[in-house]
C-alpha positions in Angstrom: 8.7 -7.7 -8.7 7.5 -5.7 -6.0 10.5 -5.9 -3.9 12.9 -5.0 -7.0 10.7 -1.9 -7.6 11.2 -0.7 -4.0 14.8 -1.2 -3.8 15.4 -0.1 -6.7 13.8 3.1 -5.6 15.6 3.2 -2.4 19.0 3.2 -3.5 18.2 5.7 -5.8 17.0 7.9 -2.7 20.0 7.2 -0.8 21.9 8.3 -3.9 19.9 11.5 -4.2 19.8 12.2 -0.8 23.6 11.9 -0.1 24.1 15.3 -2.9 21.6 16.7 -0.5 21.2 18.5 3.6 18.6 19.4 5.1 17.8 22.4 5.1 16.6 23.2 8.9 18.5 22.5 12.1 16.4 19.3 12.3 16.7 16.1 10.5 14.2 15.8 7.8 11.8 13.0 7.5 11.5 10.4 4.4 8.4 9.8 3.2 7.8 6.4 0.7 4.9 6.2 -1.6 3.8 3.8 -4.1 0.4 3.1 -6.1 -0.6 2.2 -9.5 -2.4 4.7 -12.1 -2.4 5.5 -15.7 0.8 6.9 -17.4 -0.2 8.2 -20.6 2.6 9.4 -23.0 1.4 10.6 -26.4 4.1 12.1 -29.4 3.9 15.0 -31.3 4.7 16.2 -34.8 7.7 18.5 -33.3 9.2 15.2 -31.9 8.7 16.3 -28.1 5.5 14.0 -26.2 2.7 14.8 -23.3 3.1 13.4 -20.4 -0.3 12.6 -18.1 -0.2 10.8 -14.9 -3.0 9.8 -12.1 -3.8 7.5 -10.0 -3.5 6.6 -6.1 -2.0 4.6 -3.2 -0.1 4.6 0.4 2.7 6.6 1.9 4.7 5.6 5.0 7.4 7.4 7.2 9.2 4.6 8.1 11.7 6.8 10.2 9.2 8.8 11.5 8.0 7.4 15.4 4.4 7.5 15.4 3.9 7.6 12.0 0.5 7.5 10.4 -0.2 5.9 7.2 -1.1 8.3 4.1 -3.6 7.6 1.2 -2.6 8.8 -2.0 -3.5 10.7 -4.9 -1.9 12.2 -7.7 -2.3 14.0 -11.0 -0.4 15.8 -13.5 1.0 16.7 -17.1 4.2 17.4 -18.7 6.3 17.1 -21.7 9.5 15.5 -22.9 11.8 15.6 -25.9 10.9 11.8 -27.5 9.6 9.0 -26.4 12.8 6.5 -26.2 11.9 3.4 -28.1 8.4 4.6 -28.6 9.9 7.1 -30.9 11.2 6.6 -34.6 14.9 6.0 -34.0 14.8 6.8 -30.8 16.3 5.2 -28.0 16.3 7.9 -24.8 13.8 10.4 -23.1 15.4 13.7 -22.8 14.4 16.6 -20.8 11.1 14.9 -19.3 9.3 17.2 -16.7 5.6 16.5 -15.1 4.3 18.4 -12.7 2.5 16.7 -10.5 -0.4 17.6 -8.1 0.1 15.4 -5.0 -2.8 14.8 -2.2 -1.5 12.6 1.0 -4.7 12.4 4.0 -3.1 11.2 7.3 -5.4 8.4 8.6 -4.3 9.2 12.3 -5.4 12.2 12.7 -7.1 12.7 9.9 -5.0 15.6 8.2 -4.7 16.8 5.2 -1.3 17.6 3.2 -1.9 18.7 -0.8 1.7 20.0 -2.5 2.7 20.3 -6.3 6.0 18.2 -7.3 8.3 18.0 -10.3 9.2 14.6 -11.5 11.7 15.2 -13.9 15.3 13.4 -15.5 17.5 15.2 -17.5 17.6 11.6 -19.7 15.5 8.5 -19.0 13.8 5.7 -20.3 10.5 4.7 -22.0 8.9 2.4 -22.1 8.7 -0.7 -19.5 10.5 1.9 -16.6 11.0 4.9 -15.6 13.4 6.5 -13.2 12.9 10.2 -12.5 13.7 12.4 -9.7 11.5 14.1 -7.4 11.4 18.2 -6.9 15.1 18.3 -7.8 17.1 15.9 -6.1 15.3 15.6 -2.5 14.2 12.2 -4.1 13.6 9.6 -6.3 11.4 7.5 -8.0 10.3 4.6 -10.6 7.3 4.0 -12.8 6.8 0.7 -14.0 4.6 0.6 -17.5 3.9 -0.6 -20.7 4.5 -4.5 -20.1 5.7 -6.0 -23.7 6.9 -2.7 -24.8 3.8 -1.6 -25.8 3.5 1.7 -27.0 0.2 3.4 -27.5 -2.2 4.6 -24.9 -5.2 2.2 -25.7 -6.7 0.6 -22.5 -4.9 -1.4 -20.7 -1.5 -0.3 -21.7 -1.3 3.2 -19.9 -1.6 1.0 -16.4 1.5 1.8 -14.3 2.7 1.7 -10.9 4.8 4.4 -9.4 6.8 4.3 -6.2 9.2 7.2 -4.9 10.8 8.1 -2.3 11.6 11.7 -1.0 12.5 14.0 2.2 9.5 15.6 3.8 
C-alpha cells in the first residue's frame, strides 16, 4: 500500500511539475515527505466543511547530493464546499483549501526550515483519499483516511497518512 501511495504521488509531481520552471537560473530541488496524522473534516449547516490537519514524519531530497534527512511536522485548517460522499447527495469536494503550517529540522546539520503551504484542489475526493496540490502547482500530494468510508471524526477514524511531493 505503501508503494502505491508513493507512486501515486510521484506521477502526480511529475505531472505538476512539467506545467511548471523554475524560477531561478538553477535547477530546483524536490523535496518528498510523508507521515501519518489526524485529518479531521467536520460539515456545516451552509453545506461547506472545516478542514484540520497535524501530525509528523520524514522528508528526503532524493536528487539532492548530500542530502540530509528532515523530521516533520505539520498543522493546519481550512474549508471546502462538501464533503463528497460524506455529504447528503454528495459525491465531490469542491474548492478545498488548508493552509498548512510546515516545520522540517535537518538532522545533518541541525537546521531549521518552518514555511506556510496551501494544499488545495479545485475538486477532489473524500473520503478513503485525497489528492490535492501543494502551493499551487509546484507539487503534489495524497492523504490516505477514513478506511471503510467512515465518516465522522470519532477516534480512530481521523488517522491519516499524507505524502507529497514538491520543488524546494
Amino acid at each position: 500500500m505503501k508503494k502505491a501511495r508513493l507512486a501515486l504521488v510521484a506521477i502526480m509531481a511529475m505531472a505538476a511539475f512539467g506545467l511548471v520552471s523554475p524560477q531561478s537560473s538553477q535547477a530546483a530541488a524536490s523535496i518528498i515527505c510523508n507521515g501519518a496524522g489526524r485529518l479531521e473534516a467536520t460539515p456545516q449547516p451552509d453545506g461547506t466543511a472545516v478542514w484540520t490537519v497535524s501530525g509528523g514524519g520524514r522528508c528526503l531530497e532524493p536528487l539532492t547530493p548530500n542530502s540530509q534527512p528532515r523530521i516533520l511536522t505539520f498543522a493546519g485548517t481550512g474549508t471546502s464546499t462538501g464533503l463528497g460522499l460524506c455529504s447528503p447527495g454528495g459525491l465531490l469536494v469542491t474548492n478545498l483549501q488548508i493552509v498548512v503550517d510546515v516545520h522540517m529540522f535537518k538532522t545533518g546539520d541541525l537546521g531549521f526550515d518552518s514555511e506556510q503551504e496551501v494544499w488545495s484542489a479545485p475538486v477532489t475526493l473524500f473520503p478513503l483519499a485525497t489528492p490535492f496540490l501543494v502551493n499551487g502547482l509546484a507539487g503534489a500530494g495524497l492523504s490516505t483516511h477514513r478506511i471503510f468510508l467512515n465518516c465522522g471524526n470519532e477516534n480512530p477514524k481521523p488517522a491519516a497518512t499524507f505524502d507529497f511531493v514538491r520543488l524546494l
